[in-house]
N, CA, C and O atoms as a Tinker XYZ file with bonds, in Angstrom:
   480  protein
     1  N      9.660000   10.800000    3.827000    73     2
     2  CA     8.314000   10.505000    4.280000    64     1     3
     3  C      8.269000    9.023000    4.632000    63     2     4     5
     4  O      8.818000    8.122000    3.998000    81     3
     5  N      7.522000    8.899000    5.755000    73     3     6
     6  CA     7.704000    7.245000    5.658000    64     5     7
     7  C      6.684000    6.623000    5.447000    63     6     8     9
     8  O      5.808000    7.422000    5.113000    81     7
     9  N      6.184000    5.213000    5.469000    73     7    10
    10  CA     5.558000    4.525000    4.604000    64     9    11
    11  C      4.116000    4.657000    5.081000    63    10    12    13
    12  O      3.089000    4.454000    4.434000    81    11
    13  N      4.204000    4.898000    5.875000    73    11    14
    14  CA     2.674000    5.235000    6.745000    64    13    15
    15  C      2.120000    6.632000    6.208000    63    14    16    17
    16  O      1.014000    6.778000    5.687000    81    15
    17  N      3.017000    7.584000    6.407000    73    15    18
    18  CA     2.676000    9.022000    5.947000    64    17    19
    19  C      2.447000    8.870000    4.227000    63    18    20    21
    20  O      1.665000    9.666000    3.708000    81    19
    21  N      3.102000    7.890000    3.398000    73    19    22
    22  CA     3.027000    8.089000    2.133000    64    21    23
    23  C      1.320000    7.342000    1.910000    63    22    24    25
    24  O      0.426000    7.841000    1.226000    81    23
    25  N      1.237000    6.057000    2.694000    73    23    26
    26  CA     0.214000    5.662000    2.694000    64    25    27
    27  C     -1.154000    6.439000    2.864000    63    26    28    29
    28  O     -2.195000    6.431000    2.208000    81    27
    29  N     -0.611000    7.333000    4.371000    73    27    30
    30  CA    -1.923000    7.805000    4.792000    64    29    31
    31  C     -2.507000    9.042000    3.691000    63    30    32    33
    32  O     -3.696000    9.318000    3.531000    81    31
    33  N     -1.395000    9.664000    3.025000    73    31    34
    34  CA    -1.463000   10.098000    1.843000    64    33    35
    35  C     -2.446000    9.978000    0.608000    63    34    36    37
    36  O     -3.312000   10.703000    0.120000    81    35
    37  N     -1.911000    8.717000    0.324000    73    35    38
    38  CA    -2.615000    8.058000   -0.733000    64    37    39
    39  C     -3.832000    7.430000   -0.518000    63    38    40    41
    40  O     -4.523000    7.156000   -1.499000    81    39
    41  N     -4.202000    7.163000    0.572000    73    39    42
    42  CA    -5.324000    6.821000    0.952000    64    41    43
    43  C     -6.445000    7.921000    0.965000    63    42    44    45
    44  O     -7.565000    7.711000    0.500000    81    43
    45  N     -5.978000    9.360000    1.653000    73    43    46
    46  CA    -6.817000   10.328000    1.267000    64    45    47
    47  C     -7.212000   10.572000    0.127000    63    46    48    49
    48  O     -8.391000   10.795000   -0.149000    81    47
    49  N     -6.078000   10.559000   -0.852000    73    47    50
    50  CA    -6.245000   10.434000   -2.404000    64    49    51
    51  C     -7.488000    9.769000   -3.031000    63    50    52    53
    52  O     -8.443000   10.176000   -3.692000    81    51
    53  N     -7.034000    8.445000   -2.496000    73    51    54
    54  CA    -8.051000    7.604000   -3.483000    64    53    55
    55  C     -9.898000    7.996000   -2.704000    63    54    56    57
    56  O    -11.007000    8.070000   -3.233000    81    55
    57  N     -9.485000    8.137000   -1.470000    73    55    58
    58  CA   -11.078000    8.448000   -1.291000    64    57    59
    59  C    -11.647000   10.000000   -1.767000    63    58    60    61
    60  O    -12.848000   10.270000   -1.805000    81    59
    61  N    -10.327000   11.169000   -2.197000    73    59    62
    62  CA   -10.980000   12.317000   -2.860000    64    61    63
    63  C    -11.038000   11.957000   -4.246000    63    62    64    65
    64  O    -11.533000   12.871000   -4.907000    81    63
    65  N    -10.642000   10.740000   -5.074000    73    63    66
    66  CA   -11.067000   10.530000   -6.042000    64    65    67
    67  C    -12.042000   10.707000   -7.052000    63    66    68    69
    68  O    -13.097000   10.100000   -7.229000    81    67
    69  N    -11.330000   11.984000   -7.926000    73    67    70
    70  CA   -12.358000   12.678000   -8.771000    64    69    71
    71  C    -12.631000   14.307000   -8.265000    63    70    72    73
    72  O    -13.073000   15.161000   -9.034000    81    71
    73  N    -12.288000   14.564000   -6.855000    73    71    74
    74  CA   -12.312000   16.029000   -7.173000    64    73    75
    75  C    -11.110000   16.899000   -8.059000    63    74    76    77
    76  O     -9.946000   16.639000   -8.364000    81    75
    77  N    -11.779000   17.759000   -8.241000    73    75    78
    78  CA   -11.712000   18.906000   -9.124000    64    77    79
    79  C    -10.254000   20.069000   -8.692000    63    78    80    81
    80  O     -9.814000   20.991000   -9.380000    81    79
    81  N     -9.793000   19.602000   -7.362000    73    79    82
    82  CA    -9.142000   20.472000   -6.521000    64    81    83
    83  C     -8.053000   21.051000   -7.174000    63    82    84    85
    84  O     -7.927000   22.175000   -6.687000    81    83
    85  N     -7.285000   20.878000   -7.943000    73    83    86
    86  CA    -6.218000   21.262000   -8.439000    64    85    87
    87  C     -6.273000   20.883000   -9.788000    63    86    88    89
    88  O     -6.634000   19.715000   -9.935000    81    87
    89  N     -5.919000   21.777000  -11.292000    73    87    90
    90  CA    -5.914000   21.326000  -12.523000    64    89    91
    91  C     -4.483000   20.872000  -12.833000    63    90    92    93
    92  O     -3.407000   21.184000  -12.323000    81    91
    93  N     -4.886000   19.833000  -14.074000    73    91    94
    94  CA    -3.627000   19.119000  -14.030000    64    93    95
    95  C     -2.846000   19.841000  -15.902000    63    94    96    97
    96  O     -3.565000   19.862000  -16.901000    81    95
    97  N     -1.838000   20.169000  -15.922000    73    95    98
    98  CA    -1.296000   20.298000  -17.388000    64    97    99
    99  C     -1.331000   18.986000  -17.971000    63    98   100   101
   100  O     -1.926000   18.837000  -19.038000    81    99
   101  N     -0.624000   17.762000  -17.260000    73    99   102
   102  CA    -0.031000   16.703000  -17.849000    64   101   103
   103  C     -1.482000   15.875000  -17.802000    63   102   104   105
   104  O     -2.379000   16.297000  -17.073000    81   103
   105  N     -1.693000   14.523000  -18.715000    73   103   106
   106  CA    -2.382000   13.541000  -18.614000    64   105   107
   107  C     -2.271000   13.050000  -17.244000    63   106   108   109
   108  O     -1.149000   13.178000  -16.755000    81   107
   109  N     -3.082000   12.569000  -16.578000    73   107   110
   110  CA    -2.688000   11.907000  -15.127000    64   109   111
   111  C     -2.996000   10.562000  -15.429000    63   110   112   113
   112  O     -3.939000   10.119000  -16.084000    81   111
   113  N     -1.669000    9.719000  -14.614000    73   111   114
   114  CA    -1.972000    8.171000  -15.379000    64   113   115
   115  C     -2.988000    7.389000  -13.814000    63   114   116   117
   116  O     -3.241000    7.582000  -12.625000    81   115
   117  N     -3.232000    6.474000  -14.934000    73   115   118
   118  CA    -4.432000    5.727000  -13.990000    64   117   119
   119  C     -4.282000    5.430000  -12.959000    63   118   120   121
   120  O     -3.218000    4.958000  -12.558000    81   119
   121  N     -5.292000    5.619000  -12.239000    73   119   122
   122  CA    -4.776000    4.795000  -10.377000    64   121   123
   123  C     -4.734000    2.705000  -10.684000    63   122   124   125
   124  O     -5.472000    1.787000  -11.041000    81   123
   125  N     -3.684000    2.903000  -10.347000    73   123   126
   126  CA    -3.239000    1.735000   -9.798000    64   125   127
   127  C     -2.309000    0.922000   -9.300000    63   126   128   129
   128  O     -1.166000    1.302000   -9.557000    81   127
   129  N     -2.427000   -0.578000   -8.353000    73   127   130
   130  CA    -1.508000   -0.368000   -7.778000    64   129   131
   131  C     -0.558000   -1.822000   -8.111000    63   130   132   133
   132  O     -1.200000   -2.849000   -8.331000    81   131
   133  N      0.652000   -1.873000   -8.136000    73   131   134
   134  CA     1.322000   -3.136000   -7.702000    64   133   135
   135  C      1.512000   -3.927000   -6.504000    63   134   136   137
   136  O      2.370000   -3.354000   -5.832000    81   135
   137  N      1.164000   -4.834000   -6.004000    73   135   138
   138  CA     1.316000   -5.270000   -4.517000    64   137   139
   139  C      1.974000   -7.163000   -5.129000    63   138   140   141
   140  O      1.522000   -8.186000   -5.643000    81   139
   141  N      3.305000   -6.588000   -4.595000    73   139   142
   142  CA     4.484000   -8.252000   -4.310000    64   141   143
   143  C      4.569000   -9.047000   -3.091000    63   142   144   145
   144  O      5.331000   -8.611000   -2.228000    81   143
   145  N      4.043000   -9.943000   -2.889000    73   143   146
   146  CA     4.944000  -11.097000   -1.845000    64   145   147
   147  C      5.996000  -11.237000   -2.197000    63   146   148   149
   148  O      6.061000  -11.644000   -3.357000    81   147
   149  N      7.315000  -11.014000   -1.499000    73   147   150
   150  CA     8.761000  -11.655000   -1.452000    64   149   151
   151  C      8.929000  -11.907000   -0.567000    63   150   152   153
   152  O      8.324000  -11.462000    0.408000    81   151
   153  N     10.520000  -13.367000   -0.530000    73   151   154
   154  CA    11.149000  -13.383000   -0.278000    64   153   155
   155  C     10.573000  -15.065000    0.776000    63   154   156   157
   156  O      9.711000  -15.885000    0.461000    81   155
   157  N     11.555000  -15.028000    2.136000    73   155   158
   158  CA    10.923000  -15.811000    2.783000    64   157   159
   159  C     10.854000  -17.268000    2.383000    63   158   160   161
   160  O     10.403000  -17.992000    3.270000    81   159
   161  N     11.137000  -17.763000    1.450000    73   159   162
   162  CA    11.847000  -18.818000    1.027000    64   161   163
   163  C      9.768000  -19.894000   -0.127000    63   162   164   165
   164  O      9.414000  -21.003000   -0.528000    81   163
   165  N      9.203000  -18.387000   -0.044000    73   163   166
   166  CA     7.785000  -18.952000   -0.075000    64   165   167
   167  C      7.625000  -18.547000   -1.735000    63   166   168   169
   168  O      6.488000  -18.658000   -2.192000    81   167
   169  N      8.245000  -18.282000   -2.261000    73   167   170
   170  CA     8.345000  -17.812000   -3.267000    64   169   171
   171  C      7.592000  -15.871000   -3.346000    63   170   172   173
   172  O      7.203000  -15.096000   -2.472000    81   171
   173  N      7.712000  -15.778000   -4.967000    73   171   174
   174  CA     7.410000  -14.627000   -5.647000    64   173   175
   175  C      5.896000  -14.213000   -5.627000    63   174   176   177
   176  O      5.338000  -15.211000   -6.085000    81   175
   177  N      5.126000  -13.471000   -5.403000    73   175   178
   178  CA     3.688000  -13.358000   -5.314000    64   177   179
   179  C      3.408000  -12.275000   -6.146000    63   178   180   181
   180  O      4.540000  -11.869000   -6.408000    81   179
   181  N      2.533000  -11.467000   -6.794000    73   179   182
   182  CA     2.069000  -10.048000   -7.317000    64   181   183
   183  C      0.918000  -10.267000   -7.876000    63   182   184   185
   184  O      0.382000  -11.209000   -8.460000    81   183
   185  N      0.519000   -8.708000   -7.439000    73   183   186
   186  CA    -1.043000   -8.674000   -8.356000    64   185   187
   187  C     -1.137000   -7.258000   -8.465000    63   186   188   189
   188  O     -0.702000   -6.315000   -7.804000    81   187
   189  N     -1.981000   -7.408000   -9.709000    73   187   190
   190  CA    -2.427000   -6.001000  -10.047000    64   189   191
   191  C     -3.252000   -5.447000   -9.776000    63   190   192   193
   192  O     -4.271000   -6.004000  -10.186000    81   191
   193  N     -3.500000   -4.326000   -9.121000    73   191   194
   194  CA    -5.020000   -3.727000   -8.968000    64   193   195
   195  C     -5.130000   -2.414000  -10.021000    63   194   196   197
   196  O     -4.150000   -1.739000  -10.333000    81   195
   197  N     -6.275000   -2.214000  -10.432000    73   195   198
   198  CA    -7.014000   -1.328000  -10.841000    64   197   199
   199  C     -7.985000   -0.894000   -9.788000    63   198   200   201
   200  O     -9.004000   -1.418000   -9.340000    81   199
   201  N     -7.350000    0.237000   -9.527000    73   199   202
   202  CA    -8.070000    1.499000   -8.096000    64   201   203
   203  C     -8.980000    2.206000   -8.263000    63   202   204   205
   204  O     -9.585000    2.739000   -7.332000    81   203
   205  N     -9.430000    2.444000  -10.194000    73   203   206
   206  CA   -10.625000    3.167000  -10.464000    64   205   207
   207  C    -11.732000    2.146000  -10.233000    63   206   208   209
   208  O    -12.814000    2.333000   -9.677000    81   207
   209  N    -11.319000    1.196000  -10.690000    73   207   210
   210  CA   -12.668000    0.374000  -11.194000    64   209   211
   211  C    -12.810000   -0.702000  -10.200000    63   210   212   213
   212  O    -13.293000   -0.814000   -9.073000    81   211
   213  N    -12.045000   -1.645000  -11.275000    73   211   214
   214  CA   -12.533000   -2.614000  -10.418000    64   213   215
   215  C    -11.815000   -3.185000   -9.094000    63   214   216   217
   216  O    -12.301000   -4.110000   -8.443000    81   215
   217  N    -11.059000   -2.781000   -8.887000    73   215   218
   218  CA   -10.368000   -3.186000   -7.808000    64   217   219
   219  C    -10.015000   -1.700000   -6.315000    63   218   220   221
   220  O     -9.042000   -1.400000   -5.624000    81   219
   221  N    -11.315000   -1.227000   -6.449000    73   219   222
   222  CA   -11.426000   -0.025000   -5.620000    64   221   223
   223  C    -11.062000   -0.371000   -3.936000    63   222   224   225
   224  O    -10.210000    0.023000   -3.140000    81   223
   225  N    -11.752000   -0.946000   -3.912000    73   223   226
   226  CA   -11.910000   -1.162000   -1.971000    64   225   227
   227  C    -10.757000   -2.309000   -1.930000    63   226   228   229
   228  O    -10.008000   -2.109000   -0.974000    81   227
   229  N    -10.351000   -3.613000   -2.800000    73   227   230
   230  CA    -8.365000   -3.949000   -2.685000    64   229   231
   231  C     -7.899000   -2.655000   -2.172000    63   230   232   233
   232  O     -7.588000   -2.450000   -0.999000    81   231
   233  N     -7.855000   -1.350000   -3.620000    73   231   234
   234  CA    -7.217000   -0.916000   -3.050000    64   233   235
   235  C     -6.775000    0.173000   -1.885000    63   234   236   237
   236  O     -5.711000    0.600000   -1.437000    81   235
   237  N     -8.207000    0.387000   -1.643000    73   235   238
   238  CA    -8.745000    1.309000   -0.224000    64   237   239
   239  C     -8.334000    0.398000    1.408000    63   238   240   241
   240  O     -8.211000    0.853000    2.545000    81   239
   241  N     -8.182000   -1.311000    0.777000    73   239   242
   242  CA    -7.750000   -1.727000    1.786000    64   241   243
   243  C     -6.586000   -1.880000    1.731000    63   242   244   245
   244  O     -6.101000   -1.637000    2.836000    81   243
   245  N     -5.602000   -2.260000    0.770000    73   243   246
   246  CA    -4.017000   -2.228000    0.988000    64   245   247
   247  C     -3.669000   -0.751000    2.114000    63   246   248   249
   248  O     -3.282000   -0.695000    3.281000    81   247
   249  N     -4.045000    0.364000    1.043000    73   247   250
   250  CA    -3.623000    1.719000    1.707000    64   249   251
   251  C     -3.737000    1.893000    3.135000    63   250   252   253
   252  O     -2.760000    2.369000    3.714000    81   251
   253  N     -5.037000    1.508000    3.975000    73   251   254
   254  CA    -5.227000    1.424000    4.738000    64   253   255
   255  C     -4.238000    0.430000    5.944000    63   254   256   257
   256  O     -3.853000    0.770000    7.062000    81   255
   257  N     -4.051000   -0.756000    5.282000    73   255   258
   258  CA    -3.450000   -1.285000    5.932000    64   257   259
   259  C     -1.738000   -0.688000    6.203000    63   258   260   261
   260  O     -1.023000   -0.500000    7.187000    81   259
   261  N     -1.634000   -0.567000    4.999000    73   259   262
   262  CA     0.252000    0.433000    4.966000    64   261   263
   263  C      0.307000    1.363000    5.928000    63   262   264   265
   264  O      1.343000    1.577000    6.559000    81   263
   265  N     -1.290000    2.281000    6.216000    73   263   266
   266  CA    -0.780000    3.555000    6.717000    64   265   267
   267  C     -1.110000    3.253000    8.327000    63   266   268   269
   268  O     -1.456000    4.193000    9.042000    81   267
   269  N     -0.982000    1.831000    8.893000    73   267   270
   270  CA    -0.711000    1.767000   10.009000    64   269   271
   271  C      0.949000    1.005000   10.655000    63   270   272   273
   272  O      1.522000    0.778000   11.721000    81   271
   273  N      1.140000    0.850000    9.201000    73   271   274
   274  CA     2.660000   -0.129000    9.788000    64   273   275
   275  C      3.256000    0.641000   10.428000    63   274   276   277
   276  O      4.066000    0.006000   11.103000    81   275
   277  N      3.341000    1.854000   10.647000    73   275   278
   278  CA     4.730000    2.378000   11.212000    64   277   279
   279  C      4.263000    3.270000   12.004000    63   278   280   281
   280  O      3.765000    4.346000   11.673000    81   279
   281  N      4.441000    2.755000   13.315000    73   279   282
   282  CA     4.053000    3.596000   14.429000    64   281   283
   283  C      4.746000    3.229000   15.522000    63   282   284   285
   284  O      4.417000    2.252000   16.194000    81   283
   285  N      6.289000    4.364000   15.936000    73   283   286
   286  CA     7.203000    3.506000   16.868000    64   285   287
   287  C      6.707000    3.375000   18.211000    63   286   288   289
   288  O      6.791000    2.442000   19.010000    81   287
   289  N      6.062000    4.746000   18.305000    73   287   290
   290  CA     5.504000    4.525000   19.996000    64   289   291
   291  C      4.367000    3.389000   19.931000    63   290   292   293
   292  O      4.261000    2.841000   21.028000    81   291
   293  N      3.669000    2.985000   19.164000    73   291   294
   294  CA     3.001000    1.701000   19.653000    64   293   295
   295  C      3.447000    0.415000   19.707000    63   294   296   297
   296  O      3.409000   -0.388000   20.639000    81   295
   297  N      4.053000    0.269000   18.143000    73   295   298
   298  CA     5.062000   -0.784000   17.555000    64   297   299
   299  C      6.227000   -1.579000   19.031000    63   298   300   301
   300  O      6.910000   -1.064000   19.917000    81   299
   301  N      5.934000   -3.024000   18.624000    73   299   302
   302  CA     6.996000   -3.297000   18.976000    64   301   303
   303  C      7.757000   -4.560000   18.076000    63   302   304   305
   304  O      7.138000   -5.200000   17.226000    81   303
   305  N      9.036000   -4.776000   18.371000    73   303   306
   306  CA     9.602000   -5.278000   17.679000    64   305   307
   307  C      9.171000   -6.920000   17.865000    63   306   308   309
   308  O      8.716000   -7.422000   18.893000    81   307
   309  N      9.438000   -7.589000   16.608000    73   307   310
   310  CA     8.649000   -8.868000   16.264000    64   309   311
   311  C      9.264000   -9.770000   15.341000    63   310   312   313
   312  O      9.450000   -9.275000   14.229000    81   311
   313  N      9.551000  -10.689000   15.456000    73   311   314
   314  CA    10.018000  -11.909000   14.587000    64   313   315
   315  C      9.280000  -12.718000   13.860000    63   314   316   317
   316  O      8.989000  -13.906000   13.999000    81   315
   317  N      8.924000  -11.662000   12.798000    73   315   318
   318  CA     8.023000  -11.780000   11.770000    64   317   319
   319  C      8.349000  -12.847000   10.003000    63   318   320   321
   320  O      7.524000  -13.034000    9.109000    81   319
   321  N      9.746000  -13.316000   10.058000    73   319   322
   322  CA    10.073000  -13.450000    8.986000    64   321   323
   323  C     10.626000  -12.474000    8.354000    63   322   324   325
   324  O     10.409000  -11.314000    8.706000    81   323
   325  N     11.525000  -12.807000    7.196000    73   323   326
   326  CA    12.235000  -12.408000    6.229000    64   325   327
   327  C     11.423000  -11.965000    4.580000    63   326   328   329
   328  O     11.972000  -11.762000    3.497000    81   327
   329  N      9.881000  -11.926000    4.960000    73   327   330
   330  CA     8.785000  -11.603000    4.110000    64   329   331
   331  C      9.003000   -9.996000    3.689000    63   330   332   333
   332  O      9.739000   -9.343000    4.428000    81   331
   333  N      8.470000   -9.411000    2.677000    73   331   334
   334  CA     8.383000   -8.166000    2.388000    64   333   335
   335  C      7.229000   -8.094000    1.443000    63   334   336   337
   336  O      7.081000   -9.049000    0.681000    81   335
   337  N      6.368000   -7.071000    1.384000    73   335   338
   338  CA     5.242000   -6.661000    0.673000    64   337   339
   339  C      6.136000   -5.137000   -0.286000    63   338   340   341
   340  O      6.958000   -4.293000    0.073000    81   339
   341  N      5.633000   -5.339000   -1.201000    73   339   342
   342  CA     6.405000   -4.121000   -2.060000    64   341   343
   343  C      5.448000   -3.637000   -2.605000    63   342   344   345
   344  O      5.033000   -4.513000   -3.364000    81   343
   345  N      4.587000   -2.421000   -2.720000    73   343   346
   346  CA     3.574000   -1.579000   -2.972000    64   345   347
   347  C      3.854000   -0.756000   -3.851000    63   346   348   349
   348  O      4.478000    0.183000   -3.358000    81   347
   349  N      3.617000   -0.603000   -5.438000    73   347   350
   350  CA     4.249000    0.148000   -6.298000    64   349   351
   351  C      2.648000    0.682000   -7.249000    63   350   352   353
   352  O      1.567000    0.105000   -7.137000    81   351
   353  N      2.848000    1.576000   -7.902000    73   351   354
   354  CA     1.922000    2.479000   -8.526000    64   353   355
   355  C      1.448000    4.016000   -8.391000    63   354   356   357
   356  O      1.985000    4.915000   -7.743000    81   355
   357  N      0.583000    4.047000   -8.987000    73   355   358
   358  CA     0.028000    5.379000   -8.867000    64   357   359
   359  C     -1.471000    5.597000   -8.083000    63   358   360   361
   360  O     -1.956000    4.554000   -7.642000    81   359
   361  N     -2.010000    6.455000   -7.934000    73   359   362
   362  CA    -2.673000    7.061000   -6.919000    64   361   363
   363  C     -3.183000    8.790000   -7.158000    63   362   364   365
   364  O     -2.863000    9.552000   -6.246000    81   363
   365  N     -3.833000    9.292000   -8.162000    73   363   366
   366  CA    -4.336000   10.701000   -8.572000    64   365   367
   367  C     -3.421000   11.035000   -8.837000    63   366   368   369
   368  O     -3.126000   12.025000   -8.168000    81   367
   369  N     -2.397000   10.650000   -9.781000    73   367   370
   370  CA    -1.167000   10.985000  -10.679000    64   369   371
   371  C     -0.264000   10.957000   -9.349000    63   370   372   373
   372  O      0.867000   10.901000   -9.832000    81   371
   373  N     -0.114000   10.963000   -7.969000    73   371   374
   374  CA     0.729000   10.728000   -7.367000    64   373   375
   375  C      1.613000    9.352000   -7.220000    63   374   376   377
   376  O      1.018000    8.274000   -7.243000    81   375
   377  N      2.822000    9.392000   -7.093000    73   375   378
   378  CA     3.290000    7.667000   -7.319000    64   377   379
   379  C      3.517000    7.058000   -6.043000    63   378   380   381
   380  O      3.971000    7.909000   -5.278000    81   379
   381  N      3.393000    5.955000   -5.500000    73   379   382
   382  CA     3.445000    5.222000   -4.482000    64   381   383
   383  C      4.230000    4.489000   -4.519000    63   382   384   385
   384  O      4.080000    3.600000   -5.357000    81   383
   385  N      5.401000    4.455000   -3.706000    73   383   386
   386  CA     6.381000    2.917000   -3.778000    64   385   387
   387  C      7.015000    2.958000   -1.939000    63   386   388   389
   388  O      7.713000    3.811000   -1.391000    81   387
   389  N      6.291000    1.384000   -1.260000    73   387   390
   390  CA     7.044000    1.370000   -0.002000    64   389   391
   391  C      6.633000    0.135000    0.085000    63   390   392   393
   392  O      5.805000   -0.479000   -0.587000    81   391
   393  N      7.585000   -0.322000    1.387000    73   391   394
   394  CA     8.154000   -1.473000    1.345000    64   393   395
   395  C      7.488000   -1.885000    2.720000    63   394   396   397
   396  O      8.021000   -1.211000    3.601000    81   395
   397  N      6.485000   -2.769000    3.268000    73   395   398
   398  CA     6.422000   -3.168000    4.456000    64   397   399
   399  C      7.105000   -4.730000    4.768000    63   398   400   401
   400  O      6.938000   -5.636000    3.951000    81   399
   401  N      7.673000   -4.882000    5.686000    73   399   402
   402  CA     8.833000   -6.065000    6.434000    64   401   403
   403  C      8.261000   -6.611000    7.366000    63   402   404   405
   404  O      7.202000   -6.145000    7.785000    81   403
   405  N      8.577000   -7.233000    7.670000    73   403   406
   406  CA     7.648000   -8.022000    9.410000    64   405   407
   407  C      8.709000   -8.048000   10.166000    63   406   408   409
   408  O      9.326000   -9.071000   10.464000    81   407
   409  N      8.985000   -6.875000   10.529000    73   407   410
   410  CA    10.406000   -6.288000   12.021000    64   409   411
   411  C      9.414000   -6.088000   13.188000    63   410   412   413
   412  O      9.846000   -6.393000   14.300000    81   411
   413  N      7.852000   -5.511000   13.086000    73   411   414
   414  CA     7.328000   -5.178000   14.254000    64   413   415
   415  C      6.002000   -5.869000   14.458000    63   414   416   417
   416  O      5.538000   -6.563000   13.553000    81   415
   417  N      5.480000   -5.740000   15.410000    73   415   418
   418  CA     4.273000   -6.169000   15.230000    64   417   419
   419  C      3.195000   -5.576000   14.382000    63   418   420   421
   420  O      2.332000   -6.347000   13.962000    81   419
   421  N      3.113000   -3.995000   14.000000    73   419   422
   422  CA     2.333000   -3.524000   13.506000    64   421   423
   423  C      2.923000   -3.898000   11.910000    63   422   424   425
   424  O      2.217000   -4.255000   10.966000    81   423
   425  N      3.859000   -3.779000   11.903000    73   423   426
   426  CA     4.057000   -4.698000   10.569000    64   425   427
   427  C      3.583000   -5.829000    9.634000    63   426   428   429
   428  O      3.358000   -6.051000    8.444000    81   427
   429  N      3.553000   -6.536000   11.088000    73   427   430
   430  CA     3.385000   -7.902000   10.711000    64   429   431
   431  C      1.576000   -7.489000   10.584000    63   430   432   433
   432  O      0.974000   -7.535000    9.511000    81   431
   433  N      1.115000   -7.209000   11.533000    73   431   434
   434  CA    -0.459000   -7.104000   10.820000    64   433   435
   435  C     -0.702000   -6.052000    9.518000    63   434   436   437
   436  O     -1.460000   -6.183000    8.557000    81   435
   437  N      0.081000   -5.136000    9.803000    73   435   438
   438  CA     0.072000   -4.325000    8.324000    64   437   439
   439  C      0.266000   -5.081000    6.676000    63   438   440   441
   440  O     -0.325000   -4.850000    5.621000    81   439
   441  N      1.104000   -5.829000    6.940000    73   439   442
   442  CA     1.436000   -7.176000    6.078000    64   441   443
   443  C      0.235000   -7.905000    5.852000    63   442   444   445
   444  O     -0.455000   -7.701000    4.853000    81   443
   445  N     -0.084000   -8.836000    6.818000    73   443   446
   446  CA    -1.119000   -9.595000    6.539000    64   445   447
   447  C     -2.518000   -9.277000    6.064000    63   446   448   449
   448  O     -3.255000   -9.998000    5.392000    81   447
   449  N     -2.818000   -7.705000    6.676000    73   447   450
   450  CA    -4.307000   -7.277000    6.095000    64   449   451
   451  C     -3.767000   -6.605000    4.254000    63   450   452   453
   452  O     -4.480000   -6.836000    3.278000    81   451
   453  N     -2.655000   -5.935000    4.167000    73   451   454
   454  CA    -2.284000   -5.812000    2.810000    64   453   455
   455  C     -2.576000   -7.002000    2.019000    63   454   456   457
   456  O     -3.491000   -6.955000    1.197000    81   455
   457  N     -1.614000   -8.494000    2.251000    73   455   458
   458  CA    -1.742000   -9.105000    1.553000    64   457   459
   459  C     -2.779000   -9.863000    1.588000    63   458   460   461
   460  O     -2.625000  -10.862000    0.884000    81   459
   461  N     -3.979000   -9.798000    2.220000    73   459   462
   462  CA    -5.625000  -10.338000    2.327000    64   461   463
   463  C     -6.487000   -9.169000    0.940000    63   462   464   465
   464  O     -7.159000   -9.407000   -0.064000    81   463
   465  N     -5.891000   -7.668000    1.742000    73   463   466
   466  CA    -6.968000   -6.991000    0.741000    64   465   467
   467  C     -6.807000   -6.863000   -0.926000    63   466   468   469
   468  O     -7.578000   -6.286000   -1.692000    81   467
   469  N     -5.205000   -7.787000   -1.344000    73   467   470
   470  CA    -4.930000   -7.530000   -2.253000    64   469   471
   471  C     -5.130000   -8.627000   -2.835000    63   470   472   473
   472  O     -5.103000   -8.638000   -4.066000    81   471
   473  N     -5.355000   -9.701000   -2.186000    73   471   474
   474  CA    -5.757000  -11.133000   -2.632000    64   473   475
   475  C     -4.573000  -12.435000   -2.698000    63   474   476   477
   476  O     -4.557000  -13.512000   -3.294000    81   475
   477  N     -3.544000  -11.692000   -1.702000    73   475   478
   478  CA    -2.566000  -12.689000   -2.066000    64   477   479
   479  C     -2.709000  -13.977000   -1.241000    63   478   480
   480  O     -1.946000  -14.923000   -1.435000    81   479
């Protein structure tokens, strides 16, 4: 799946947040998310969100932003830096982990509105 599809995913998720649609056996662990700045010679960045509460629309906007990075027929390629955003957590017991790069242009804005809505 790629990072857009996992995104666009999880993004549906968090906005059906709280239906009833499927019962769960296991505890479902909390929505939330990890979001890293690396690399790039700018140092280490991270923050935590909490997706129930208080950090809802962070994280309605990271998702959002992920689930446009990858789109080849629009995308074009871009010399964005050696930056990477690393997106790790959960999401309605589903787990989330992808990696956006600044190779394209939609990247590179996928990047920058991630790391705005996440506060970096």
């Amino acid at each position: 799946m790629s990072a857009a599809a996992a995104a666009g995913a999880a993004l549906l998720l968090l906005a059906a947040c709280g239906s009833s649609a499927l019962e769960r056996t296991t505890p479902v662990p909390p929505d939330r998310l990890q979001v890293t700045a690396e690399g790039g010679g700018g140092g280490r960045f991270q923050v935590e969100l909490d997706c129930a509460v208080a950090d809802h629309a962070a994280c309605a906007g990271v998702l959002a932003a992920l689930a446009s990075a990858d789109d080849p027929q629009t995308c074009s390629p871009a010399a964005g830096g050696d930056r990477r955003l690393v997106v790790v957590g959960t999401i309605d017991g589903d787990p989330i982990r992808t990696t956006v790069e600044r190779r394209t242009d939609c990247e590179i804005a996928a990047y920058d509105a991630a790391a705005r809505a996440a506060g970096l």
